[in-house]
FIGU-86315 format. One record per residue (C-alpha): residue number from 1; residue in one letter; chain; x, y, z. Coordinates in steps of 0.1 Angstrom, whole numbers. Example, Ala and Ser with C-alpha at 12.3 -4.5 7.8 and 13.67 -1.06 7.14 Angstrom:
1;a;A;123;-45;78
2;s;A;137;-11;71
//
This chain:
1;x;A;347;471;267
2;x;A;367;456;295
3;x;A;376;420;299
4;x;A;359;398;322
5;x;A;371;382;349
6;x;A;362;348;334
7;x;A;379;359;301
8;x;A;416;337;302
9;x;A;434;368;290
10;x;A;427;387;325
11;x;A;450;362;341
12;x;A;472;387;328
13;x;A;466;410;357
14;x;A;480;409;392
15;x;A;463;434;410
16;x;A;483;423;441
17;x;A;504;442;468
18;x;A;546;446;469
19;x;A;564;452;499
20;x;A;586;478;488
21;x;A;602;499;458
22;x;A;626;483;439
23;x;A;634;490;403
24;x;A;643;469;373
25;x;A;682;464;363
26;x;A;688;461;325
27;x;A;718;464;299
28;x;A;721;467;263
29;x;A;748;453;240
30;x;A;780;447;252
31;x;A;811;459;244
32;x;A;846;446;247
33;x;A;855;476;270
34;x;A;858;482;303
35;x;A;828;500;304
36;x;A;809;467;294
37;x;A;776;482;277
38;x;A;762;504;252
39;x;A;743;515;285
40;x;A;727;498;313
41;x;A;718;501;351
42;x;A;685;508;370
43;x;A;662;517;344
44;x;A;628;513;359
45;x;A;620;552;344
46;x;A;634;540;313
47;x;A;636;554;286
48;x;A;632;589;270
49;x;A;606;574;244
50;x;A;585;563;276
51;x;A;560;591;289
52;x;A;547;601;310
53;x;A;559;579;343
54;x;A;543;602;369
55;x;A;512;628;373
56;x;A;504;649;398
57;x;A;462;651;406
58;x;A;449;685;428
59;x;A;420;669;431
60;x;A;432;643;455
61;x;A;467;659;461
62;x;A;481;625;449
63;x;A;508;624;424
64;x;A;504;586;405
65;x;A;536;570;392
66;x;A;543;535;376
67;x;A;579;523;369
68;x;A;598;492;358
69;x;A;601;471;388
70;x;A;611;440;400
71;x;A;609;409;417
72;x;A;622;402;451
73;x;A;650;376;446
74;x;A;656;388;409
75;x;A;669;421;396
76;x;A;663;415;365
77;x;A;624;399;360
78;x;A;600;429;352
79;x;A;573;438;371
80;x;A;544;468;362
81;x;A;543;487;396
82;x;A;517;510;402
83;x;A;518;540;432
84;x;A;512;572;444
85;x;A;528;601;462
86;x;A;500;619;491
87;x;A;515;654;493
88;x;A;493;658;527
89;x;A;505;628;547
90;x;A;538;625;532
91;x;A;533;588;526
92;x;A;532;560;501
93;x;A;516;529;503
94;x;A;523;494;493
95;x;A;528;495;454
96;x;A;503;477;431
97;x;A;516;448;414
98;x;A;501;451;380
99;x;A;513;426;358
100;x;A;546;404;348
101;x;A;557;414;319
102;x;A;571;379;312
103;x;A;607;398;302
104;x;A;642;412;316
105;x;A;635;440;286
106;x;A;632;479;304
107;x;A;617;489;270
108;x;A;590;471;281
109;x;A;585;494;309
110;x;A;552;512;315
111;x;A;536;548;309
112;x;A;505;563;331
113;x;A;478;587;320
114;x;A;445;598;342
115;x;A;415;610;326
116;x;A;391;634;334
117;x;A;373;614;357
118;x;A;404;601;376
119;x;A;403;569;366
120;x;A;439;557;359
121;x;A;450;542;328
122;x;A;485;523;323
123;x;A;496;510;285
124;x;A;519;485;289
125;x;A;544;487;261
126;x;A;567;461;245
127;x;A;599;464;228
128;x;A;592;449;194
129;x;A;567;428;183
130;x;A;576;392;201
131;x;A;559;402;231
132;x;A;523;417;237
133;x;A;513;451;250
134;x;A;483;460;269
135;x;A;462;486;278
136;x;A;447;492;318
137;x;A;424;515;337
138;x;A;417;513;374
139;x;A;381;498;384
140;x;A;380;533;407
141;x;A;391;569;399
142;x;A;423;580;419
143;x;A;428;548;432
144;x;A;458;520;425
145;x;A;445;492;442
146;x;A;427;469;412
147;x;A;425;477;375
148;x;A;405;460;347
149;x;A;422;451;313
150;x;A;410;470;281
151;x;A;400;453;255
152;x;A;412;482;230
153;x;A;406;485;196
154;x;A;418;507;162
155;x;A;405;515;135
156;x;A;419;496;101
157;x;A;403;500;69
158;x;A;369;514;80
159;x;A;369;482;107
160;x;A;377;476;141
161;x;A;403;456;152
162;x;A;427;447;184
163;x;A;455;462;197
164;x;A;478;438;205
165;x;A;511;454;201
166;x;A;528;490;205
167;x;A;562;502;214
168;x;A;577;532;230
169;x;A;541;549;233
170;x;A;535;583;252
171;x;A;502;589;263
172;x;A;488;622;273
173;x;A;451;629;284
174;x;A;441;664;268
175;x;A;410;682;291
176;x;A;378;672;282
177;x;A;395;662;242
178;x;A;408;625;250
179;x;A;440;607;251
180;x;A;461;614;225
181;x;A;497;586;216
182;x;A;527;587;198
183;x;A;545;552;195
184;x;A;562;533;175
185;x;A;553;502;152
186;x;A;580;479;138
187;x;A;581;474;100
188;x;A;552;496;78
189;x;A;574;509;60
190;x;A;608;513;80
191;x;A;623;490;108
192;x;A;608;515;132
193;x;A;582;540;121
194;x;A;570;567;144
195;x;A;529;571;144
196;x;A;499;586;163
197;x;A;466;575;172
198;x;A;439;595;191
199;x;A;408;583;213
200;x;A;378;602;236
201;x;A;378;569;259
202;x;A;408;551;255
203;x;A;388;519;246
204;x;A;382;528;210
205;x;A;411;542;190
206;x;A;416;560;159
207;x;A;432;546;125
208;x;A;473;546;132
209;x;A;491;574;115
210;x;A;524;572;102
211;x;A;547;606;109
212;x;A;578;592;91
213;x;A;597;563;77
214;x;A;629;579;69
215;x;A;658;555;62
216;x;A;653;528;86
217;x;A;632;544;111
218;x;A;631;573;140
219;x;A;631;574;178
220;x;A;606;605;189
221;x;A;597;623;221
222;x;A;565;642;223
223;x;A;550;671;243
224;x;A;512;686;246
225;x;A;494;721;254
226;x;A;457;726;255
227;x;A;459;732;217
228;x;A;487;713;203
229;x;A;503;678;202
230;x;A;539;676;190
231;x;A;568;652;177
232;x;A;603;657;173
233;x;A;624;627;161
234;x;A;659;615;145
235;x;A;667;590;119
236;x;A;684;561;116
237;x;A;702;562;80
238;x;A;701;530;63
239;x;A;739;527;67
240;x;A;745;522;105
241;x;A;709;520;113
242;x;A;696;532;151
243;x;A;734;533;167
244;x;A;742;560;136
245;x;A;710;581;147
246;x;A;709;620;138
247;x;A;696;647;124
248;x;A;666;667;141
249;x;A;627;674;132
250;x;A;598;683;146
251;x;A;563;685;141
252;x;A;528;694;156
253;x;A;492;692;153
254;x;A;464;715;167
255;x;A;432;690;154
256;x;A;438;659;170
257;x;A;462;647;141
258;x;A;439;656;110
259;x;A;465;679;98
260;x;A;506;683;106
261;x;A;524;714;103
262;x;A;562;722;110
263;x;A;569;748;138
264;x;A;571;777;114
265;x;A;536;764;100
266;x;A;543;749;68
267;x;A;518;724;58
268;x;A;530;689;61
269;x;A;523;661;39
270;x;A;526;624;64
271;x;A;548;606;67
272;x;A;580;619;59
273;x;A;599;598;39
274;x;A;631;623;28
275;x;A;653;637;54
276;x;A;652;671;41
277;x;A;622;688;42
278;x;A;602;711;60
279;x;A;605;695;95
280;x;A;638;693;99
281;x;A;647;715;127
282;x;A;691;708;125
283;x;A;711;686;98
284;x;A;736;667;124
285;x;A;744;646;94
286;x;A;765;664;78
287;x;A;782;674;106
288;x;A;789;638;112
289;x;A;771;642;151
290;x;A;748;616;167
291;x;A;712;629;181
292;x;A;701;612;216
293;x;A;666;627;221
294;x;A;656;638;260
295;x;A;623;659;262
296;x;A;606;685;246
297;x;A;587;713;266
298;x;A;565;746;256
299;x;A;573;779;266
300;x;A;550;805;283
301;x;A;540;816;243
302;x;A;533;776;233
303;x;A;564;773;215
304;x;A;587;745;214
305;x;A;623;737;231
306;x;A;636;700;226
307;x;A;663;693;252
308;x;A;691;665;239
309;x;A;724;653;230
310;x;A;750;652;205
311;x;A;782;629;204
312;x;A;806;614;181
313;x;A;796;580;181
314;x;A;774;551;201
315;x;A;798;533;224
316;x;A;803;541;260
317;x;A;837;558;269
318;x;A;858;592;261
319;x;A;865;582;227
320;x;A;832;599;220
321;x;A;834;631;238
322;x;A;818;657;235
323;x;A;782;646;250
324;x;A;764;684;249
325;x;A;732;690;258
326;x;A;717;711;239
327;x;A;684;732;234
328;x;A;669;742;203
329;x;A;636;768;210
330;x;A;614;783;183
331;x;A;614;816;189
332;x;A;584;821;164
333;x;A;606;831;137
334;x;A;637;807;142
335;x;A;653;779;157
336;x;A;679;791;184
337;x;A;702;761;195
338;x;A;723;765;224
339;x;A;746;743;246
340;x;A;736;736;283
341;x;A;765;721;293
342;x;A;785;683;290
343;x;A;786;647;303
344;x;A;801;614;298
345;x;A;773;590;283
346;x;A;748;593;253
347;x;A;724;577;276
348;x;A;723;601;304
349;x;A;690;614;307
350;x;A;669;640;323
351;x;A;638;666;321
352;x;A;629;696;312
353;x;A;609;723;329
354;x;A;595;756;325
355;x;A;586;773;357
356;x;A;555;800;362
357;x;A;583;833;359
358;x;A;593;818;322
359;x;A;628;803;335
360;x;A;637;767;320
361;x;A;652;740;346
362;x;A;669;709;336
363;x;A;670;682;362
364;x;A;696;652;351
365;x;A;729;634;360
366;x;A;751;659;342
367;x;A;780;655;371
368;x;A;804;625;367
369;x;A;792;594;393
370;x;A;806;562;406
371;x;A;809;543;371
372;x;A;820;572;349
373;x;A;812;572;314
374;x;A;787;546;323
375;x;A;751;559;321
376;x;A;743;584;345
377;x;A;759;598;374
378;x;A;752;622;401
379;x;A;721;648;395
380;x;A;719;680;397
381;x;A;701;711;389
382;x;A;705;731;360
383;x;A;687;768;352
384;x;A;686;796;325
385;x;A;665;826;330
386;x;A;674;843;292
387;x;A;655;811;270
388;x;A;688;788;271
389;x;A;711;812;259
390;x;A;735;807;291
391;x;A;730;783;320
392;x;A;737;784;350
393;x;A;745;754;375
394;x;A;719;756;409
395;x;A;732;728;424
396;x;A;745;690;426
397;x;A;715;668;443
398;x;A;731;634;450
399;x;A;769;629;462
400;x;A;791;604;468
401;x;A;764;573;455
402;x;A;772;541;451
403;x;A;755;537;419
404;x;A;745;560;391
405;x;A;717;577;388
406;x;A;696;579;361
407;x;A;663;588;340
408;x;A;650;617;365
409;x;A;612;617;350
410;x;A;592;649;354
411;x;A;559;648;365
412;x;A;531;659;345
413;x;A;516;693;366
414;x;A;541;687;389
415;x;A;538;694;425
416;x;A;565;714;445
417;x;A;572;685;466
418;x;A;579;659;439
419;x;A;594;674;407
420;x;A;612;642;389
421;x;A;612;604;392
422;x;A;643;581;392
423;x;A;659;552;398
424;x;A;696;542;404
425;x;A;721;512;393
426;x;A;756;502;389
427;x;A;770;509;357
428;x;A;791;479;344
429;x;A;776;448;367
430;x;A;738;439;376
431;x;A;726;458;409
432;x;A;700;463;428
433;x;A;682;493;420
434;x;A;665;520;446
435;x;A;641;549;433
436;x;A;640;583;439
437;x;A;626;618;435
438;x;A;631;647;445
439;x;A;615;684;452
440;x;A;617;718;433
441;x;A;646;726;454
442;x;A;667;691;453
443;x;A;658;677;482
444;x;A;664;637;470
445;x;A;642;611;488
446;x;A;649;575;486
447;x;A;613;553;484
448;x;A;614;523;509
449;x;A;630;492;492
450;x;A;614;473;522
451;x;A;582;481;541
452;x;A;570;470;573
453;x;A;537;492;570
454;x;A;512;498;549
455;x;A;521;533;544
456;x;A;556;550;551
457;x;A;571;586;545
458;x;A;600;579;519
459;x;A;632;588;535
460;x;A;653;621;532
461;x;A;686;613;516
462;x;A;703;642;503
463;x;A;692;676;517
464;x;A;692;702;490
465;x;A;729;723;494
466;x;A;741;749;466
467;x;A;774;742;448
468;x;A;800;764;455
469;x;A;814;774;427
470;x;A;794;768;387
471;x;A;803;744;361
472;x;A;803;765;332
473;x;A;778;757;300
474;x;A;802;744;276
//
């Protein structure tokens, strides 16, 4: 059911109009360095365990993004934006003011989904469990201008109750199936358990599975097909806890989350609770590497490739060098893990893709920016045509920024015209913080921070331009 407008919880909802893009800046524990953070900057397409932030719709030739914005006179106070991309008029329009999230927290930032019938749904997350999360679909299909809040609810023992609270979710809409969400829940049975819940209308939700409770919990990133829905996830050993994070696992499911397998098809008794077993993809414990999870994509066959990073240790600066990115592909009778190539921060952050011709793309701030060895950097595009094996560098995107840039978001089905989502910010000191995408070949666009219409073409930045000479895969 929805919630009335009478109800006192719908105050939650803005439903009003911004006058521009401008994207949330945030920062997680300090350090006595001069790098100042763990990481921080703009992170309104924050963070890795958030998905997805944009999707493209032929139907409309729209592609529907939400991000982590914020206020005018505060960089810092988040705000649920809601907008679109029209590929035929080259335009946006005023962003949708959703809600206030009431917080300065980018984990709190938002995911997007659309349904079958258009209708756009955004789940609200929270980081924890001090804060609410909530659940909205728009009154109209393909259209941002008003949504209704969702009075959702799970299943519990046989009975149906609210949800109230959820963390890092990633929701995906499978054709004519229903949504299907992996997220976290704090506590039951490890500070931060990974689960999965299912629904065919997003209003009424499936009893919460648990995938693991290892140690003291997991982070995970997830990827769909038509058939499958898959995990794959650290741990956080009980000695160190999330900032000692390794090791590597994945698993899927082809019915909706009755039953779990591992990529090789073992059967899979849920939720893990030992960290060896039959879904552990790489032991990076024993090699004393962290694990900093990016994306996870399916080849032309269905089979898995999970994009991330190792490194020495959590805090910022060279002390903890190497940063590799790194693939690791099921070839249907092994996992073949190869390095892409190396930055400076755990927290630098990009996508995945597989084109139509079976090459893989990386887009992500891989070359060193204005605040090195502070998340991010400049972007740029990476390729491999022989399934990660050796990669090849296409181009740099940005040059000579300001701030770093960060978090570049693929879109779900994306369009030529807008491949990846991001935002940028200043690495060691609170900024303001602009967006940006940018096309299949790197053209970057810059969405207006100000607008004086009610629809404006988002401005060409940084024209696409090959590198002259490659930066090796290391």
């Amino acid at each position: 059911m929805l919630f009335s407008g009478s109800c006192p919880k719908d105050s939650v909802t803005s439903n009003e109009k911004d006058d521009g893009y401008r994207g949330i800046w945030y920062m997680n524990q300090p350090l006595k360095s001069v790098y100042k953070y763990k990481y921080s900057g703009g992170l309104g397409t924050y963070c890795a365990k958030h998905k997805p932030f944009a999707i493209y719709c032929n139907r409309v030739g729209k592609t529907f993004f939400c991000y982590g914005g914020t206020t005018k006179d505060s960089n810092r106070q988040l705000i649920h934006m809601v907008s679109y991309y029209d590929h035929k008029k080259k335009t946006v329009p005023l962003p949708t003011i959703l809600l206030d999230k009431k917080t300065d927290d980018a984990h709190d930032n938002p995911v997007i989904s659309v349904d079958d019938k258009g209708y756009i749904w955004i789940f609200s997350t929270s980081h924890g469990t001090n804060r609410p999360s909530y659940i909205h679909r728009s009154k109209k299909p393909y259209d941002i201008k008003a949504f209704d809040l969702i009075d959702a609810t799970r299943l519990e023992d046989g009975k149906e109750v609210p949800i109230t609270n959820f963390s890092y979710l990633q929701a995906w809409h499978l054709p004519q199936q229903g949504f299907v969400c992996f997220f976290t829940k704090y506590g039951w049975g490890s500070s931060r358990t990974i689960c999965f819940m299912t629904s065919r209308d997003g209003v009424g939700w499936s009893a919460w599975q648990r995938l693991a409770t290892i140690g003291n919990g997991h982070y995970q990133i997830s990827g769909v097909t038509e058939r499958k829905a898959a995990s794959a996830f650290n741990y956080h050993p009980k000695q160190g806890g999330l900032n000692y994070r390794t090791n590597l696992y994945y698993v899927e499911t082809h019915d909706f989350g009755k039953t779990w397998s591992s990529a090789d098809g073992q059967k899979l008794r849920l939720p893990l609770t030992e960290t060896k077993n039959a879904a552990l993809v790489k032991d990076y414990e024993s090699e004393g590497l962290k694990v900093y999870l990016k994306d996870i994509r399916f080849d032309l066959n269905g089979r898995p490739i999970i994009l991330y990073i190792t490194s020495n240790g959590y805090e910022s600066g060279p002390k903890n060098d190497p940063r590799t990115w790194t693939t690791a592909h099921w070839t249907g009778k092994r996992w073949n893990i190869q390095p892409v190539t190396t930055s400076d921060n755990n927290y630098d952050m990009g996508s995945l893709f597989i084109e139509k011709d079976g090459a893989w793309c990386i887009i992500a701030p891989t070359e060193t920016g204005p605040q090195p060895y502070n998340p991010g950097g400049e972007m740029a595009i990476w390729a491999s045509k022989d399934k990660g094996i050796t990669w090849k560098r296409l181009k740099q995107i940005t040059h000579t920024s300001k701030r770093n840039h960060n978090y570049a978001r693929a879109s779900v089905n994306a369009h030529p015209d807008l491949y990846a989502l991001w935002a940028d910010g200043h690495g060691r000191e609170p900024s303001e913080s602009n967006l940006y995408f940018c096309n299949r070949t790197g053209d970057v666009y810059a969405l207006p921070r100000r607008m004086s219409d009610s629809f404006e073409k988002p401005e060409l930045v940084e024209p696409s331009i090959p590198v002259d000479e490659d930066k090796p895969n290391r």
